[in-house]
C-alpha positions as CSV (number, residue, x, y, z in Angstrom):
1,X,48.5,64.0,79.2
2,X,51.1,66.4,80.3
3,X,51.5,68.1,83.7
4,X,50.2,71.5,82.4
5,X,47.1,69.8,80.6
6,X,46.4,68.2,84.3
7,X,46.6,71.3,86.0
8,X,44.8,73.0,84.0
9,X,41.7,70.6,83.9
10,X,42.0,71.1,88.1
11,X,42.1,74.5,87.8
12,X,38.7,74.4,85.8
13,X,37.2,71.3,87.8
14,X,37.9,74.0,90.9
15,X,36.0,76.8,88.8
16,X,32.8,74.0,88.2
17,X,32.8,73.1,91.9
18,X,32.3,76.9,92.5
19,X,30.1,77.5,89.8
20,X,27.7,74.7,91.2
21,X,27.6,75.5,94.5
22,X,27.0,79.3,93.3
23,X,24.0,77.7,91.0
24,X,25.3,79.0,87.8
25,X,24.1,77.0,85.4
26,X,25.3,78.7,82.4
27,X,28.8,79.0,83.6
28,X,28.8,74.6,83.9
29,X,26.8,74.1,80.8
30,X,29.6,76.4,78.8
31,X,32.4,73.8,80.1
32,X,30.5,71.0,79.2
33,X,30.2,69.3,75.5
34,X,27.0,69.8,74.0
35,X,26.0,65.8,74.6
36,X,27.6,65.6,77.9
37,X,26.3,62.2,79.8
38,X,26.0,63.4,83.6
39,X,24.6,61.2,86.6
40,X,22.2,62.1,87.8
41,X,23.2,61.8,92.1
42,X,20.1,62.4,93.2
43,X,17.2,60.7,91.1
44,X,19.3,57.4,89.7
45,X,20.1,56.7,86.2
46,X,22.1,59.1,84.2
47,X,21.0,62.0,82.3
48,X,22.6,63.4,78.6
49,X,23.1,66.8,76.8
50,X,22.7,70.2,78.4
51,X,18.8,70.4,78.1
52,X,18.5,67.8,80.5
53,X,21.4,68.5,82.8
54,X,20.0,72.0,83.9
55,X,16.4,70.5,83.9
56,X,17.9,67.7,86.5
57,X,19.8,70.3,88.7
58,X,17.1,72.9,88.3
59,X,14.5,70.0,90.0
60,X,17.2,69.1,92.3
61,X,18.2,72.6,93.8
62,X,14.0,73.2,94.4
63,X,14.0,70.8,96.8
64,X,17.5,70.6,98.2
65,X,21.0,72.3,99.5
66,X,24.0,70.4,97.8
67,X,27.3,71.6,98.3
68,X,30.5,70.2,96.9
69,X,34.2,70.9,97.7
70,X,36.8,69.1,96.3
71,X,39.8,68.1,98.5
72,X,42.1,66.1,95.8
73,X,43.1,65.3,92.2
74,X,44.1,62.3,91.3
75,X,44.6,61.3,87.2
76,X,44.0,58.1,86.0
77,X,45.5,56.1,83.9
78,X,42.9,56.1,81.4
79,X,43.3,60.3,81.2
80,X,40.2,61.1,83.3
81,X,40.7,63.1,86.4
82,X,39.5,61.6,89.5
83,X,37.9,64.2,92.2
84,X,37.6,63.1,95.7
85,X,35.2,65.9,97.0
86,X,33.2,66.4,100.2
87,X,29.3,66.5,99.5
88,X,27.3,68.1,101.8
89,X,23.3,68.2,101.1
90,X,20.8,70.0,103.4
91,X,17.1,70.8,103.1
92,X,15.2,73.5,102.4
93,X,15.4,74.5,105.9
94,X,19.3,73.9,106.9
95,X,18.8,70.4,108.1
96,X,21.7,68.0,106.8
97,X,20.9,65.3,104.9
98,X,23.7,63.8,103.8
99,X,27.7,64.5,104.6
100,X,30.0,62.5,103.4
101,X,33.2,62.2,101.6
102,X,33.0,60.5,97.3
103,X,34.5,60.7,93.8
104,X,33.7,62.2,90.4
105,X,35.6,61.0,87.6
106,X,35.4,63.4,84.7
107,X,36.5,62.8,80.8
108,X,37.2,65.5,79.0
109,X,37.3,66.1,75.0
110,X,39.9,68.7,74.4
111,X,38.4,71.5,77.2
112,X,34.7,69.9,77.7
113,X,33.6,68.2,80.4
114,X,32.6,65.1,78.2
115,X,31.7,62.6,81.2
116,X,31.0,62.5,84.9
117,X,30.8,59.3,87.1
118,X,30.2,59.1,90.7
119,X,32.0,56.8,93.0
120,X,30.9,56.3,96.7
């Protein structure tokens, strides 16, 4: 991967982070391949494919406030970017839940978001 091809998949992680914490679910599902595999953070397991990536974060932002910010970049070895972010989930009423500091790996296919893993 060159140094452009790095920046540019930060520059667009950057753009996802915002688009998430905006709720615009078209504006992530148009960065993502079609059968994207996404965890799913907040239920357990993992969930696949646009159809049930905006039904997962459609149930999750009805009953909660996640906010996510990333603070560094890191590339693997491997290719995939490594996202250190800090996660910040309230209620439905402003009460934090959660605030803490993990990593989302991504793998990308040409300009999709392919893959995401968390690590705590």
């Amino acid at each position: 991967m060159t140094d452009q091809e790095a920046a540019d998949q930060q520059r667009q992680l950057t753009e996802l982070y915002l688009a998430f914490n905006q709720r615009d679910i078209p504006a992530l599902l148009a960065a993502m391949a079609s059968d994207v595999r996404w965890p799913n953070g907040w239920e357990g397991g993992t969930v696949r494919g646009h159809d049930e990536v905006r039904a997962y974060w459609t149930r999750q932002w009805a009953q909660i406030e996640p906010t996510v910010v990333p603070t560094a970049f890191r590339t693997e070895s491997d290719g995939r970017i490594a996202v250190t972010v800090r996660q910040v989930v309230r209620d439905k009423a402003g009460t934090t839940l959660a605030n803490r500091t993990v990593t989302h790996v991504y793998r990308f296919v040409g300009d999709l978001v392919a893959e995401m893993e968390i690590l705590e």
